[in-house]
C-alpha positions as CSV (number, residue, x, y, z in Angstrom):
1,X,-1.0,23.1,-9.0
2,X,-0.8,21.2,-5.9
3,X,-2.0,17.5,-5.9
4,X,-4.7,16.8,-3.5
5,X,-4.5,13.7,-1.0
6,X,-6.9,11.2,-1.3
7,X,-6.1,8.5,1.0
8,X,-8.5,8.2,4.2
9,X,-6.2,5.0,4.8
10,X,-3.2,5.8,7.3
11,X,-0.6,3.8,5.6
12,X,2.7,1.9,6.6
13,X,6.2,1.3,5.8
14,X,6.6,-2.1,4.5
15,X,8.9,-4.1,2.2
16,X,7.9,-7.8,1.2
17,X,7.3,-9.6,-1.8
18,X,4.3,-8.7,-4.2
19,X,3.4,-10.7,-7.2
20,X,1.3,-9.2,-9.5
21,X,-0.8,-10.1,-12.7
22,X,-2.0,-8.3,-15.5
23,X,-4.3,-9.6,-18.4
24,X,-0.4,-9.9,-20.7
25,X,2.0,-10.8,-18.0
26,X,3.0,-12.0,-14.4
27,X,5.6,-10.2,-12.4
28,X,7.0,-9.8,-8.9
29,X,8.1,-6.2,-7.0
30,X,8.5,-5.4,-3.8
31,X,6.1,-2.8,-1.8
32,X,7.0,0.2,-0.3
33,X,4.0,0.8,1.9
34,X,0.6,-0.4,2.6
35,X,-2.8,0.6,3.7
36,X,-6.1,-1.1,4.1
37,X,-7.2,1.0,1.1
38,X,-4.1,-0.2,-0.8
39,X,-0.4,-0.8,-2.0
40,X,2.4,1.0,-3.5
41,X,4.9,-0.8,-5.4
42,X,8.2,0.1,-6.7
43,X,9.1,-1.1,-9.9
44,X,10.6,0.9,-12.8
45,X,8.1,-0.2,-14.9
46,X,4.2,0.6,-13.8
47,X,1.7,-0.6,-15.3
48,X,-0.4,1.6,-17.3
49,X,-3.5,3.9,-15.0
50,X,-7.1,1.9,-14.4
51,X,-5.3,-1.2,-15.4
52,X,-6.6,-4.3,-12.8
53,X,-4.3,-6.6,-11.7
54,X,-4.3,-9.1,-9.4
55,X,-2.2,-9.9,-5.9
56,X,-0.5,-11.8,-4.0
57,X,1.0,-10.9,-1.0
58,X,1.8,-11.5,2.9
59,X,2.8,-9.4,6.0
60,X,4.9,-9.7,8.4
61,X,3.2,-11.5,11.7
62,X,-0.2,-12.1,9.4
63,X,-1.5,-15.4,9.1
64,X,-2.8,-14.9,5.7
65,X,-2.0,-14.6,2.1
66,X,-3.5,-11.8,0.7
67,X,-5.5,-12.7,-2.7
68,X,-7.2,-9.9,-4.4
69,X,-8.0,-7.2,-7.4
70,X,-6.5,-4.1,-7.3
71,X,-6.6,-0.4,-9.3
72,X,-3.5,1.2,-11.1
73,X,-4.6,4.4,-9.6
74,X,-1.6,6.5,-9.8
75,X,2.2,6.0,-11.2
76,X,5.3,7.3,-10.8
77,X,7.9,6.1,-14.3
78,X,10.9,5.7,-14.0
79,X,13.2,8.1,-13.9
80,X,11.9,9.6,-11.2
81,X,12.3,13.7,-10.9
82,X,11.0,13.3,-7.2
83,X,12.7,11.4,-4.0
84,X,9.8,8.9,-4.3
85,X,11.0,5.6,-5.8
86,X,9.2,4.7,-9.4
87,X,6.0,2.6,-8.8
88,X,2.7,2.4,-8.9
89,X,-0.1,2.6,-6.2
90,X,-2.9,-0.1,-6.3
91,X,-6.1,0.8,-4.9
92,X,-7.6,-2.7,-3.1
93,X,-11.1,-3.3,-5.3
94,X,-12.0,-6.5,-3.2
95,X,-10.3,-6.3,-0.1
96,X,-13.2,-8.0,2.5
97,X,-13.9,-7.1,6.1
98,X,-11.7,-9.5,7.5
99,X,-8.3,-9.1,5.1
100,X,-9.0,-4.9,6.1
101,X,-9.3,-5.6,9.5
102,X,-6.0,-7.4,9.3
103,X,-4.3,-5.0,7.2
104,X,-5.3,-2.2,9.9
105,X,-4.2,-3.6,12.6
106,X,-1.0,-4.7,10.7
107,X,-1.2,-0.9,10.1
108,X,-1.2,0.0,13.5
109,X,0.8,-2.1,15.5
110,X,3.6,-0.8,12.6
111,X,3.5,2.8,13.1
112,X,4.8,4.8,16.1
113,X,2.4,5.7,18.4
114,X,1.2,9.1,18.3
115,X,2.3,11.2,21.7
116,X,0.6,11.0,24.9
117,X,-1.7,14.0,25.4
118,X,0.1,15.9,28.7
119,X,-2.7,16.1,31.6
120,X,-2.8,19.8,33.5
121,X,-0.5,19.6,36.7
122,X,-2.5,19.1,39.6
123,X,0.1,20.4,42.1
């Protein structure tokens, strides 16, 4: 059975510092990618699915730190059968406008720009 995507977020390659707090404990990981929708961070031990936590983290080149709730919405334990590293993905539950309109354009300015569309020789 294949698993659907559900991310309407196009996401990037990133690794920096997340710290992360659950109602039992408070620990640090580092992220593998991020989206405006959310976060995935590897650590060998996720937390368990619909647990909130709470965040703390900065980009690269973005004047902010990044305070909000997230969603354990998915997990990969460790060991991992697949080529994806163990982790978890956090779905941002309070993200405002501003902090996804940062993360976007963090987004973008990240990821290789898609090819130029060739225009029809005029010759």
């Amino acid at each position: 059975m294949e698993m659907q995507e559900r991310r309407t977020d196009p996401r990037a390659p990133v690794e920096v510092e997340v710290h992360y707090r659950s109602a039992q404990e408070f620990l640090s990981a580092y992220t593998l990618n991020v989206s405006g929708g959310g976060v995935y961070i590897m650590t060998k031990e996720p937390l368990p699915l619909n647990q909130v936590v709470h965040l703390r983290f900065t980009l690269p080149g973005v004047a902010r730190v990044f305070n909000l709730q997230g969603l354990v919405v998915w997990t990969n334990p460790f060991p991992s059968r697949s080529s994806f590293p163990s982790g978890m993905g956090i779905r941002f539950m309070n993200l405002d406008p501003e902090g996804k309109k940062l993360i976007a354009g963090f987004v973008k300015a990240t990821l290789p720009a898609p090819p130029a569309e060739k225009k029809p020789s005029t010759q």
